[in-house]
C-alpha positions in Angstrom: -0.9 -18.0 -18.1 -3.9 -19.1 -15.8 -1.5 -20.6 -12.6 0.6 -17.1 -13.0 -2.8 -15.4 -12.9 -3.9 -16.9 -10.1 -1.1 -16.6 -8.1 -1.2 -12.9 -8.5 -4.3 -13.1 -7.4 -3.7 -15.3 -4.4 -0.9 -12.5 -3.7 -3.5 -9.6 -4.0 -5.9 -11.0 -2.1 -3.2 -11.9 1.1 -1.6 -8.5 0.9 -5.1 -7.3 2.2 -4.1 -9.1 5.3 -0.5 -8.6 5.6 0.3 -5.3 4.2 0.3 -2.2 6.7 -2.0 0.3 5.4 -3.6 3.8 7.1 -5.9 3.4 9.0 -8.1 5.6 7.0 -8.0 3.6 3.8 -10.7 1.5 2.6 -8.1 -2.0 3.1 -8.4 -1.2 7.1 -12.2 -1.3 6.9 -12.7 -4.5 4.7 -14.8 -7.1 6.3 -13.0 -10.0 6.6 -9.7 -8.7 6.2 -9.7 -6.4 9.0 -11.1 -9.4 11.1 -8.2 -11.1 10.1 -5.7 -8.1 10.6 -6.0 -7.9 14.0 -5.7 -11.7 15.1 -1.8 -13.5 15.5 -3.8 -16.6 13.6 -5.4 -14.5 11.0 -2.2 -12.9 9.8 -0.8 -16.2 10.0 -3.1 -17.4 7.5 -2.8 -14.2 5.1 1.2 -15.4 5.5 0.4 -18.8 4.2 -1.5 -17.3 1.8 1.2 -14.9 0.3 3.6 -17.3 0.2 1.4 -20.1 -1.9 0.6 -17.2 -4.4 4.4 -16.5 -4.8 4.9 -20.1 -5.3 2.5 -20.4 -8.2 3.8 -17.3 -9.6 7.3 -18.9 -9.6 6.5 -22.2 -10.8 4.8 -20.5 -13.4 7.5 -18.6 -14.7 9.7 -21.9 -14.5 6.9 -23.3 -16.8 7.3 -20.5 -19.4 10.9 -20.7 -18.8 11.6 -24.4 -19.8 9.5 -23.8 -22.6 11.0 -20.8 -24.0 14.6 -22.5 -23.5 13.4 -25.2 -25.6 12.5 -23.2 -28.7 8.6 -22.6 -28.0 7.3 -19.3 -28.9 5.1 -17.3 -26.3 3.7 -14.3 -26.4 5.3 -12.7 -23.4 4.4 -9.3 -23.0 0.4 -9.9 -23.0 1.7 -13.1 -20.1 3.1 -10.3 -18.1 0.5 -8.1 -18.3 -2.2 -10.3 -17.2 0.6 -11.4 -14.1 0.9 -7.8 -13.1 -3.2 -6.7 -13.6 -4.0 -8.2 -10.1 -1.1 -6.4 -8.2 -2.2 -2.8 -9.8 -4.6 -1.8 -6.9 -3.3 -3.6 -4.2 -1.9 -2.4 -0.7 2.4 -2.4 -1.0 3.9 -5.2 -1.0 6.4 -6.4 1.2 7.7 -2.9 2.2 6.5 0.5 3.7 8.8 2.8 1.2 5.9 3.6 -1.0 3.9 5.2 2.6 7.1 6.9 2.6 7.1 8.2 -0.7 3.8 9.8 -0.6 4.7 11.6 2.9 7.8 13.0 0.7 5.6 14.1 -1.8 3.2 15.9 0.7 6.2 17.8 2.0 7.3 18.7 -0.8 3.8 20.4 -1.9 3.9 21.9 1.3 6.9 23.9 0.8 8.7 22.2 2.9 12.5 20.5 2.3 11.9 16.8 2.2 15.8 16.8 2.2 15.8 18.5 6.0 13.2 17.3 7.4 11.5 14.0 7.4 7.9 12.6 7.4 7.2 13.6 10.8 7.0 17.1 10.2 3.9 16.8 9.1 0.4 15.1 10.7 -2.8 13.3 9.2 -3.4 10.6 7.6 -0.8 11.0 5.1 1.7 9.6 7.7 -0.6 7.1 9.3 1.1 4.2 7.7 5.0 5.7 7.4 7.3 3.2 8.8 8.7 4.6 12.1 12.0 4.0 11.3 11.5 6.7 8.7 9.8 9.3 10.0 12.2 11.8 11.4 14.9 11.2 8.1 15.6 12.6 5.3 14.4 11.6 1.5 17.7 9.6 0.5 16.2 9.8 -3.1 16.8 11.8 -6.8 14.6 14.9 -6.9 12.8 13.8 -9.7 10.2 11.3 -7.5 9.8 14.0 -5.2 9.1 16.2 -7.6 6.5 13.9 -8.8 4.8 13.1 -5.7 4.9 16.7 -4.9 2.7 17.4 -7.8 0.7 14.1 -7.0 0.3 15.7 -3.6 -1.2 19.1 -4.9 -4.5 17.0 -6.8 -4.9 15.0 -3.1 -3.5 13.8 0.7 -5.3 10.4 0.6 -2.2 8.2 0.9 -3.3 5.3 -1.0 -4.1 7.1 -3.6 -0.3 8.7 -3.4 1.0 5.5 -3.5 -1.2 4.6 -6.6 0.6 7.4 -8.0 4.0 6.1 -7.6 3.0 2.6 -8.7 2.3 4.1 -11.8 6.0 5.3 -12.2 6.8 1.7 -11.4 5.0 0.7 -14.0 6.1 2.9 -16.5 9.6 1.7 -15.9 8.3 -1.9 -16.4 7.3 -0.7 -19.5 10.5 0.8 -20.5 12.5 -2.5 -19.4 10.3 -4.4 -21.9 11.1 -2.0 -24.5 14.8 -2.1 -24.0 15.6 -5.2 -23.6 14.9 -7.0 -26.6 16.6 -4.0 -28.2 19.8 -4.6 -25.8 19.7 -8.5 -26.3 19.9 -8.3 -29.9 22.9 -6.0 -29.8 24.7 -8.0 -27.5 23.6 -11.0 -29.7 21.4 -12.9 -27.1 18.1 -14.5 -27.7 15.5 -11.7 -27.1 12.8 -13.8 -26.2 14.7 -15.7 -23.4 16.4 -12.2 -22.0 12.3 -10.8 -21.8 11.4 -14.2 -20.5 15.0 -13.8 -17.7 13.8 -9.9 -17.1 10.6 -8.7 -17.9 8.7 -11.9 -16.6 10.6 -11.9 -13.5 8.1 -12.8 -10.6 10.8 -10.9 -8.7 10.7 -7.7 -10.6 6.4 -8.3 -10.8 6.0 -8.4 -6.7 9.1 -6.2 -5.4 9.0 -4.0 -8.4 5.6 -3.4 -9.9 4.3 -4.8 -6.4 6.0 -2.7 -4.0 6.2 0.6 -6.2 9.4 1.0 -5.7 11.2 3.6 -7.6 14.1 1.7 -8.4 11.9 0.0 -11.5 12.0 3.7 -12.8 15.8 4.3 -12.4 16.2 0.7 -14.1 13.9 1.4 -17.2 16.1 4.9 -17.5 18.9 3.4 -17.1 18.2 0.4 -19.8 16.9 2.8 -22.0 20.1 5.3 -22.0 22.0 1.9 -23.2 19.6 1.5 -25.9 19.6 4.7 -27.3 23.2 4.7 -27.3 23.2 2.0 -29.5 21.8 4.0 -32.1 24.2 6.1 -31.8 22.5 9.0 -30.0 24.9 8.8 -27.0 24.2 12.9 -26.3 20.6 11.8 -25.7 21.6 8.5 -23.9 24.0 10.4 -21.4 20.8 12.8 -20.6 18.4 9.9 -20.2 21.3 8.5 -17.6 21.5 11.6 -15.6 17.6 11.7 -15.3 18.0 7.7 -13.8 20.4 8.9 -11.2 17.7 11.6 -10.6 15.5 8.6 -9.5 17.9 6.8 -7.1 21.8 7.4 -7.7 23.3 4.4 -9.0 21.2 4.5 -12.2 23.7 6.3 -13.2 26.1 3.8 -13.6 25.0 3.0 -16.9 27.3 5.7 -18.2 29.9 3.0 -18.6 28.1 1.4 -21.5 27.7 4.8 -22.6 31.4 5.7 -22.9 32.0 2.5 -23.9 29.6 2.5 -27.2 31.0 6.0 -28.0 34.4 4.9 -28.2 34.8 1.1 -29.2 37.6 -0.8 -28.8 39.6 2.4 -28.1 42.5 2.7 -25.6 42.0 3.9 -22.2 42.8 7.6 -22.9 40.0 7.5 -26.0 37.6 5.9 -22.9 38.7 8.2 -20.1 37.5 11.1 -22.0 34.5 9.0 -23.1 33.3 8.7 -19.8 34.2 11.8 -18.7 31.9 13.5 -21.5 29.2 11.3 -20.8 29.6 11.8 -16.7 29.4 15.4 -17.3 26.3 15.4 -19.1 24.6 12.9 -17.4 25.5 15.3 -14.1 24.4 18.7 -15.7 21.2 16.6 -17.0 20.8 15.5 -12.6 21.7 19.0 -11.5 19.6 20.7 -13.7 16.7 18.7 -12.9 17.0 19.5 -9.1 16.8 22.7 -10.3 13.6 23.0 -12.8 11.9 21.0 -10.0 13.0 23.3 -7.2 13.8 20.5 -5.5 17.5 21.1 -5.6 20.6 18.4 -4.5 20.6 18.0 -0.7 19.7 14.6 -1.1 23.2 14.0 -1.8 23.9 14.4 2.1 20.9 11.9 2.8 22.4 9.0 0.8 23.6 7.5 3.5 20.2 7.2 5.7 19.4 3.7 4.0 22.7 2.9 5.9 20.7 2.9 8.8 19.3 -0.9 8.2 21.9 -3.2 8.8 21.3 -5.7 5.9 22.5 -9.1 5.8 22.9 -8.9 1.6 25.6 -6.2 2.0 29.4 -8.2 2.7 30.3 -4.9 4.3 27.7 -5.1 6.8 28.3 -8.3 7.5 32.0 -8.3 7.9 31.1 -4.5 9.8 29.1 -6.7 12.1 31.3 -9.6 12.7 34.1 -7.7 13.5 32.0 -5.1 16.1 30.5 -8.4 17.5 34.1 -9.6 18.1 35.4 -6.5 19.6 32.7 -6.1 22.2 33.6 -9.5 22.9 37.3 -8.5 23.7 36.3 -5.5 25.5 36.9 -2.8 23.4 33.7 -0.9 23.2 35.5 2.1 21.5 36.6 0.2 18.8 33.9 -1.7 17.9 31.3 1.5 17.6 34.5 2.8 14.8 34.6 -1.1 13.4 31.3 -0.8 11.5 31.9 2.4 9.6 35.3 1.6 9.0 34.3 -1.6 6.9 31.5 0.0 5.3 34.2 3.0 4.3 36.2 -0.3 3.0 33.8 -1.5 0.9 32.6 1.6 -0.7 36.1 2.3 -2.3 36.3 -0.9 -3.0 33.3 -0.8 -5.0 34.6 2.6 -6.2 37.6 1.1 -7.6 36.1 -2.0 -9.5 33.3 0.4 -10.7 36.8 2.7 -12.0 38.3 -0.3 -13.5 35.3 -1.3 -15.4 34.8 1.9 -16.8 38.1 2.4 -18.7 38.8 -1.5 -19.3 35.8 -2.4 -21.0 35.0 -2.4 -24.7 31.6 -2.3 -26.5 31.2 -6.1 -26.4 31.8 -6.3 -22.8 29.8 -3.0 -21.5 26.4 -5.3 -20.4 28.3 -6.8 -18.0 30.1 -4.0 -17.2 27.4 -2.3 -16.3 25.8 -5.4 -14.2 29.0 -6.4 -12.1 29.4 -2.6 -11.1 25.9 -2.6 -9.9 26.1 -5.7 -8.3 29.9 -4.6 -6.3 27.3 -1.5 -4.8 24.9 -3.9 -3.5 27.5 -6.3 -2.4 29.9 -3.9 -1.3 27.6 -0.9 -0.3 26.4 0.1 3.5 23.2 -2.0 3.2 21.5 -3.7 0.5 17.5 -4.4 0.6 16.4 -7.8 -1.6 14.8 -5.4 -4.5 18.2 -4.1 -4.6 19.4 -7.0 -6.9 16.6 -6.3 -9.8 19.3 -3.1 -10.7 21.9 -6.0 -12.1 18.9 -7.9 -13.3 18.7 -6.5 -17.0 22.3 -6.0 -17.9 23.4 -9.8 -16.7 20.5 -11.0 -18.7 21.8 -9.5 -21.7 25.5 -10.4 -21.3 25.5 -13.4 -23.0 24.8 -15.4 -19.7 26.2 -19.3 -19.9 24.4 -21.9 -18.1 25.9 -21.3 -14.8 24.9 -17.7 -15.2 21.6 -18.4 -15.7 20.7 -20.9 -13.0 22.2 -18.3 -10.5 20.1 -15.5 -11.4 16.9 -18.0 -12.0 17.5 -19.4 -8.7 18.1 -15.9 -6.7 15.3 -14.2 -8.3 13.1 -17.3 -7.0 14.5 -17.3 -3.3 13.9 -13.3 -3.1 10.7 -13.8 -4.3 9.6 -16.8 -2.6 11.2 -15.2 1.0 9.9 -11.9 0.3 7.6 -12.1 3.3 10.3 -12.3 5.5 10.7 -8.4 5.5 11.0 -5.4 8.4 7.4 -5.4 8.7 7.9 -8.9 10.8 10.1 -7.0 13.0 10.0 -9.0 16.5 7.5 -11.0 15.6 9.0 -14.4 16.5 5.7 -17.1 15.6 5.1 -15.3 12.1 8.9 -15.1 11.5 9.7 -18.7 12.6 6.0 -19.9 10.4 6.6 -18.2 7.3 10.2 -19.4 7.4 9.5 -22.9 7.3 7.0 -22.4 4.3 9.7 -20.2 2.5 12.0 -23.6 2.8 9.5 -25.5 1.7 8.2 -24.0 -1.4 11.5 -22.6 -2.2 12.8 -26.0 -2.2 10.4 -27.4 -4.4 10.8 -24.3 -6.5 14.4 -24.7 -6.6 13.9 -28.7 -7.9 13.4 -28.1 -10.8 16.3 -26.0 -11.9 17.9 -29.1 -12.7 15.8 -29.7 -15.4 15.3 -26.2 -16.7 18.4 -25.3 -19.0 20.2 -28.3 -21.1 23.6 -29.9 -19.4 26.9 -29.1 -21.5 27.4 -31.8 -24.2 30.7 -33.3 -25.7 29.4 -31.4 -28.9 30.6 -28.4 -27.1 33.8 -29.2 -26.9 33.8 -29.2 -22.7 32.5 -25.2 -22.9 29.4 -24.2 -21.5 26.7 -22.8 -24.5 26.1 -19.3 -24.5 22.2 -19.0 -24.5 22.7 -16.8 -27.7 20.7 -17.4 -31.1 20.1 -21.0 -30.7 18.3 -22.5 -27.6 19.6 -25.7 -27.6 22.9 -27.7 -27.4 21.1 -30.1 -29.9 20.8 -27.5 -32.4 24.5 -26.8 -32.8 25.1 -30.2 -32.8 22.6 -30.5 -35.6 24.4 -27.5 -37.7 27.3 -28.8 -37.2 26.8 -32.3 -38.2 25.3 -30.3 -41.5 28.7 -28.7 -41.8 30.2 -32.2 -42.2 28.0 -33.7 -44.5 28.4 -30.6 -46.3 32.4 -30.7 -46.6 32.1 -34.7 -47.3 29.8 -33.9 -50.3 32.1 -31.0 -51.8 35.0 -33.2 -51.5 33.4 -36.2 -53.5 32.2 -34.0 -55.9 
């Protein structure tokens, strides 16, 4: 509790010094942190800073982690609660979207189509710290935020209090996530307190989620949510939860496979075709009709493609996009190598199409977790560009999957380098001492971080029978060895008998 808490801390109080704010707001006029602003050596130090914090929130949750993975009860809710209470007032971290989300807003209450135009149309302060990357395109996101910061943007203009607003929808969608996934993790027979511990207590999903504001928490508490409530059986409601997730950001949406796949269990393909077509065509109605209550209609549809504009290294498309155009120009053929790039990235969204087809109409109840997770994951992997908060979206329904050891030291160990290298985002853009600094100290704590994973989940024993244990029920390899050597003795006293 207390080294979590005062790493968020440490985090709060460097984002005063590495964040970009307005220059209006009350951060830009802060003694000491305005001194240090403005100086190469002070944002230097607001780097080291950052980074330290996000190590002692990480080691932290390793802490919790081992313990939880060896049978120890915590109280994990109130631990994430007092993680996230230092982050709730703090400039965004990491990123500029949530300056962009309040300019969107402020269009929006203008009357203006935030799907048309971008944040540029407008002037003031409300704009002062809107990436400039951003300004002149359109809002590639679900009506329903802009809806929301529209009516945020009615009650006032001061952009930090806009992006206050929108951290709140991040936290709501926190909130939902820890409703749902002890909920999901009991259905799909996995430990609930390790798949809270995996999700909820994720210093990943704490700084780029809650941290950052960005709306993606929201889609991903939706979109959780829907699978819960289809659980019960209420798989009407479910699909309309689902289209209100892909009202957020589009692929929370996706969830409609575990929808279809809950309605009709271990049916053949035809029985699951119409499945998901049922659920698809509520869950769009439910999307369509929100664009429409809100006035702010569907055109962000033809604006999905502006985060394509970042050429991200997480994205295999981009990368293999890039490669190839690098190699083209090489060879001389200029024409060719302008086409390569969109080509690839045309590639790899059927691809992703494809898989995301497959897993629809091939996977039963028992599998539709990680159904769910994989096709979010091909997007990222697969899609035109991919940000590092991109991977919370496969977060939840991995966790929940009945995740074997392997499993579980990838997604420990990825959520600790994202968090860790965090720093390391557009906001360094060019700046080649920060970039090269903060680098060495991501590889440094990272590595230290990364130690101990060794250590953190139990190695396969022989009492397995050479299979990796599922982290389901019981914690421990010992355990089953235990039960089953109480098996034994049970069978050898029966047969005296």
């Amino acid at each position: 509790m207390v080294r979590g808490v005062v790493g968020a801390f440490v985090v709060a109080a460097a984002s005063l010094v590495t964040s970009v704010v307005p220059a209006s707001s009350w951060v830009a006029s802060l003694p000491i942190a305005s001194d240090l602003r403005h100086s190469l050596p002070g944002r230097m130090i607001g780097l080291a800073f950052m980074v330290f914090g996000l190590g002692l929130l990480g080691w932290a949750w390793l802490s919790v982690g081992r313990d939880v993975l060896a049978g120890v009860q915590h109280r994990l809710l109130p631990l994430v609660a007092a993680w996230c209470a230092p982050l709730l007032f703090t400039p965004p971290l990491f990123s500029r979207d949530a300056w962009s989300y309040a300019a969107q807003g402020a269009l929006v209450s203008h009357g203006l189509d935030p799907y048309a135009l971008g944040p540029g149309a407008l002037s003031g302060r409300v704009i002062e710290a809107v990436d400039p990357m951003w300004m002149n395109t359109p809002a590639p996101y679900g009506p329903l935020p802009l809806a929301y910061g529209g009516l945020a943007a009615q009650v006032t203009l001061d952009p930090y209090l806009l992006m206050l607003a929108h951290r709140a929808l991040a936290l709501l969608g926190i909130v939902l996530i820890a409703w749902a996934i002890p909920k999901l993790a009991v259905a799909c027979r996995v430990d609930p307190t390790i798949a809270t511990w995996l999700v909820v207590a994720n210093p990943m999903l704490i700084t780029h989620g809650l941290g950052a504001a960005h709306n993606d928490v929201l889609m991903l508490g939706l979109a959780c949510s829907a699978f819960a409530i289809a659980l019960t059986g209420q798989w009407g409601t479910a699909a309309v939860i689902a289209g209100t997730a892909a009202a957020v950001k589009a692929p929370g949406g996706l969830v409609v496979i575990a929808i279809a796949a809950v309605m009709s269990p271990l049916a053949g393909r035809a029985l699951r075709l119409a499945s998901l077509a049922i659920a698809g065509v509520v869950s769009v109605l439910t999307l369509v009709t929100i664009g429409e209550l809100t006035g702010v209609g569907s055109g962000w549809l033809g604006a999905l493609d502006v985060p394509g504009l970042v050429r991200s290294p997480f994205s295999i498309a981009n990368l293999l996009g890039m490669g190839t155009s690098g190699v083209l120009e090489w060879l001389g053929a200029d024409t060719a190598a302008q086409e390569a790039l969109q080509v690839i990235r045309l590639l790899g969204i059927l691809t992703a199409l494809t898989l995301i087809a497959v897993l629809g109409l091939r996977s039963h109840i028992h599998q539709a977790a990680r159904a769910v997770g994989v096709a979010l994951l091909a997007v990222i992997l697969l899609g035109p560009t991919a940000h590092d908060w991109y991977f919370l979206w496969c977060l939840p329904f991995l966790a929940v999957a009945r995740p074997g050891r392997r499993l579980t030291t990838a997604v420990v160990g990825v959520s600790l380098i994202l968090t860790i290298a965090a720093p390391l985002n557009s906001s360094l853009r060019g700046a080649v001492i920060p970039i090269l600094v903060t680098t060495a100290l991501v590889l440094v704590v990272a590595g230290a971080l990364l130690g101990h994973l060794r250590t953190l989940l139990p190695a396969p024993q022989a009492a397995t029978g050479g299979r990796e244990p599922r982290i389901v029920g019981t914690r421990l390899v010992s355990s089953i060895r235990e039960r089953r050597n109480g098996e034994i003795r049970s069978a050898t006293s029966t047969s005296r008998s």
